[in-house]
C-alpha positions in Angstrom: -32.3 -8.1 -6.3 -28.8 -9.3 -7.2 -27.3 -8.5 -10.8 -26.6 -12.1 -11.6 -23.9 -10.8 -13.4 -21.7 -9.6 -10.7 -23.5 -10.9 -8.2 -23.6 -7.4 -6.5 -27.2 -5.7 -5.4 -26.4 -2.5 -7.2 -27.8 -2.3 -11.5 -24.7 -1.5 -13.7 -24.1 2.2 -14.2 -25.2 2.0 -17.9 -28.5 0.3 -16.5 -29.0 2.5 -13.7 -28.9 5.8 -16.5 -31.2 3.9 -18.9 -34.1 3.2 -15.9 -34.2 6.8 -15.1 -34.1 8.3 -18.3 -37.1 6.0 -19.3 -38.6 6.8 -15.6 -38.5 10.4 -16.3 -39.9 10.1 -20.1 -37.3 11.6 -21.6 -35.0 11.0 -24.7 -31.0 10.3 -24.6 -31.0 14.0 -26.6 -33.5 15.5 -23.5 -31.7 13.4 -20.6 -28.1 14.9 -22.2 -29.7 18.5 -22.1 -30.5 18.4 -18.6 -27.7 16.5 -17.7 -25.1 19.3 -19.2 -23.5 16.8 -21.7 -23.5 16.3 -25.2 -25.6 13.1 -26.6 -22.2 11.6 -27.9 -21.3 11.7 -24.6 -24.2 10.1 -23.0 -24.3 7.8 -25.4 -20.2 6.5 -24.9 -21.6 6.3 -21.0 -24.6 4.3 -22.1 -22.6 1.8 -23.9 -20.3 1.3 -21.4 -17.4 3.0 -23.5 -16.5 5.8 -21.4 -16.1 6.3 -17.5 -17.2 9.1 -15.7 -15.3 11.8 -14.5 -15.9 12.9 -10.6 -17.5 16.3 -12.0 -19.9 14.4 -14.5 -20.7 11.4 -11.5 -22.3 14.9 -10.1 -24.1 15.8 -12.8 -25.9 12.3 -13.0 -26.5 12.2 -9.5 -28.3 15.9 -9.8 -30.0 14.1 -12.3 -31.3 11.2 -9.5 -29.1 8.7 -9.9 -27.6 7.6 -6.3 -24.2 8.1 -5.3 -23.5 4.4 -4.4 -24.8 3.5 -7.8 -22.2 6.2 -9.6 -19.1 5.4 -7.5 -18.6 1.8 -8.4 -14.9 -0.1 -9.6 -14.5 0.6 -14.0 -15.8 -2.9 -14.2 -18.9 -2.1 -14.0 -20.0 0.2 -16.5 -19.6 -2.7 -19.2 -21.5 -5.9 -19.1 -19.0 -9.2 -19.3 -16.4 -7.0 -18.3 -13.8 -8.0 -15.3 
């Protein structure tokens, strides 16, 4: 399904994090626990106020989110962002 947004097939980052955390039934504190970040820091990521570091794209993908999803331009962690 294309993200009529950017009119790419791949969910914004922020939006890819938010599915899984809810797939797995877990809360932003829980989900930040297992991740091996703080909440603050989840939450920055979840907002679309913070990028990711290489080491911390590894530590969502450990958490199941998929590579091609993680590794995506700046632009796309934010929504209306170019």
């Amino acid at each position: 399904m294309k993200n009529l947004e950017t009119g790419s097939d791949l969910p914004l980052i922020p939006d890819a994090i938010r599915f899984r955390i809810e797939q797995y039934g877990h809360t932003d504190r829980k989900a930040a626990e297992i991740i091996g970040i703080t909440p603050g820091r989840l939450s920055e990521v979840l907002h679309g106020k913070r990028g990711m570091s290489r080491g911390m794209q590894w530590k969502f993908y450990k958490y199941g989110i998929p590579p091609v999803v993680l590794i995506q331009p700046r632009k796309r962690y934010r929504k209306g962002t170019n």
